[in-house]
C-alpha positions as CSV (number, residue, x, y, z in Angstrom):
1,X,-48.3,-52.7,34.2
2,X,-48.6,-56.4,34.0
3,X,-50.9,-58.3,36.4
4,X,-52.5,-57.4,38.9
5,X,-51.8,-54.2,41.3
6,X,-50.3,-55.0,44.3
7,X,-52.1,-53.6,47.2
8,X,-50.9,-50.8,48.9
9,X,-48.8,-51.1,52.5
10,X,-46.8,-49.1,53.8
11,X,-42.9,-50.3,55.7
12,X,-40.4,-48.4,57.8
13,X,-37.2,-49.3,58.6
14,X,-35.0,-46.7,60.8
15,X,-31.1,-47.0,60.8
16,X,-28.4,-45.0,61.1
17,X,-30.2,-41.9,62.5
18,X,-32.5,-42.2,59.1
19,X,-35.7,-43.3,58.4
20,X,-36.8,-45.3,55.2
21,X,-40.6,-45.6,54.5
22,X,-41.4,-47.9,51.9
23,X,-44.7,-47.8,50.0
24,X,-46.2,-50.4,47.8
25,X,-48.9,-50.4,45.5
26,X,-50.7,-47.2,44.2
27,X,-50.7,-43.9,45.9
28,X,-53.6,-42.4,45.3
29,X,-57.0,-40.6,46.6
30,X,-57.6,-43.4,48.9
31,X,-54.3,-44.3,50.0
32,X,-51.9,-41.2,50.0
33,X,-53.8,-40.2,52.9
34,X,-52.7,-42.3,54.9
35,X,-48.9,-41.9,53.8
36,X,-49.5,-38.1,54.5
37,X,-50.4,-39.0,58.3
38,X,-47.3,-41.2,58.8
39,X,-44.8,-39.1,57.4
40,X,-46.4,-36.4,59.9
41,X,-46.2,-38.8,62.5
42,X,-42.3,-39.6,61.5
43,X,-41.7,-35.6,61.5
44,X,-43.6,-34.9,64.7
45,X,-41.7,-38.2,66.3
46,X,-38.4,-36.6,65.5
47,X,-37.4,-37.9,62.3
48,X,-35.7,-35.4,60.4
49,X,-33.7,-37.4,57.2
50,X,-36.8,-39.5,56.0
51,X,-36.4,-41.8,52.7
52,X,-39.6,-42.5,50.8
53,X,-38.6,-45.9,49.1
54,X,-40.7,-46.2,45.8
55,X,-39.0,-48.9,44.1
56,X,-42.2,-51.0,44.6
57,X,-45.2,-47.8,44.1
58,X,-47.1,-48.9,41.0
59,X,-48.8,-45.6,40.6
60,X,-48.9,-41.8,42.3
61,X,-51.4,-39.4,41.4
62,X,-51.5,-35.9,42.6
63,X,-53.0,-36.6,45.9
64,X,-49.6,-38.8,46.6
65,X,-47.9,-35.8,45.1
66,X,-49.8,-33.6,47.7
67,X,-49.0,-35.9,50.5
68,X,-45.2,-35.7,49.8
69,X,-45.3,-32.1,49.6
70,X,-46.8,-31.7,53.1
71,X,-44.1,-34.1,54.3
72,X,-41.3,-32.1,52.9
73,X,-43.0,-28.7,54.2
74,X,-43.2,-30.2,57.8
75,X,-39.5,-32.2,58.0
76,X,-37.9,-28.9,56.8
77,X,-39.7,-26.5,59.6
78,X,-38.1,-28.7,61.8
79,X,-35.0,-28.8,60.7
80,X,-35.2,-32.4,58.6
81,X,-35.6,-33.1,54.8
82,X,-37.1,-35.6,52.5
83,X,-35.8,-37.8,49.8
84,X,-37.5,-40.0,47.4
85,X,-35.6,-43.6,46.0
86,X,-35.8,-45.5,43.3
87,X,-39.1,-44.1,41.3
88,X,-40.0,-46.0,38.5
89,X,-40.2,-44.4,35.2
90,X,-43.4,-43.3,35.5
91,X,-43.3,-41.6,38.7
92,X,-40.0,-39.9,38.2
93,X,-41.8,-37.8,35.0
94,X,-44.5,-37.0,37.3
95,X,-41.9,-35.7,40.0
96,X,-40.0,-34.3,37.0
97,X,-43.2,-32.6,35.4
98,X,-44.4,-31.1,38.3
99,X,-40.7,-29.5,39.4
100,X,-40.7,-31.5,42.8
101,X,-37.4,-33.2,41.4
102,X,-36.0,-29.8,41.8
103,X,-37.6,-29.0,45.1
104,X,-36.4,-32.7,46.4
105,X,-33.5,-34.9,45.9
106,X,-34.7,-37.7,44.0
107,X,-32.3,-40.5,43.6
108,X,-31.8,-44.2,41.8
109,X,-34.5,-42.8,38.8
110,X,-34.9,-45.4,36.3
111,X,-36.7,-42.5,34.5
């Protein structure tokens, strides 16, 4: 990675009867935390067809892992699903390693 990290924030967009969340920065220990509790939130709201954007996630260890899995769990007891867009390199061999590419569609991989 060239310069310097950018920090993490989280964006959501809804349209169309879906809901894009777009996270920025590193998802890690500190910060997949709190995209664990929004994605929950999104789920318990009523959000069923949920897009996690990361086109712009620098980094995902397996604490971001963990918080997607949770996500997914909770969308598809009620009814929803999850998707993950545009993971760079990186994070698409961490999804790929770990089998949650198969578990999850995973779409616009540069990887």
């Amino acid at each position: 990675m060239n310069g310097m990290p950018r920090a993490f924030g989280l964006a959501v967009d809804h349209a169309d009867g879906k809901t894009v969340v777009k996270v920025t920065g590193e998802l890690d220990l500190q910060t997949a935390p709190q995209l664990e509790s929004h994605l929950l939130r999104l789920a318990g709201d009523g959000a069923s067809h949920v897009t996690v954007d990361m086109a712009e996630t620098d980094f995902i260890d397996s604490t971001g892992l963990h918080a997607l899995i949770v996500a997914v769990k909770e969308l598809r007891v009620r009814g929803g699903d999850l998707v993950v867009r545009a993971p760079s390199p990186n994070t698409a061999r961490l999804l790929q390693l770990s089998g949650f590419d198969t578990v999850v569609q995973v779409v616009g991989s540069s990887g």
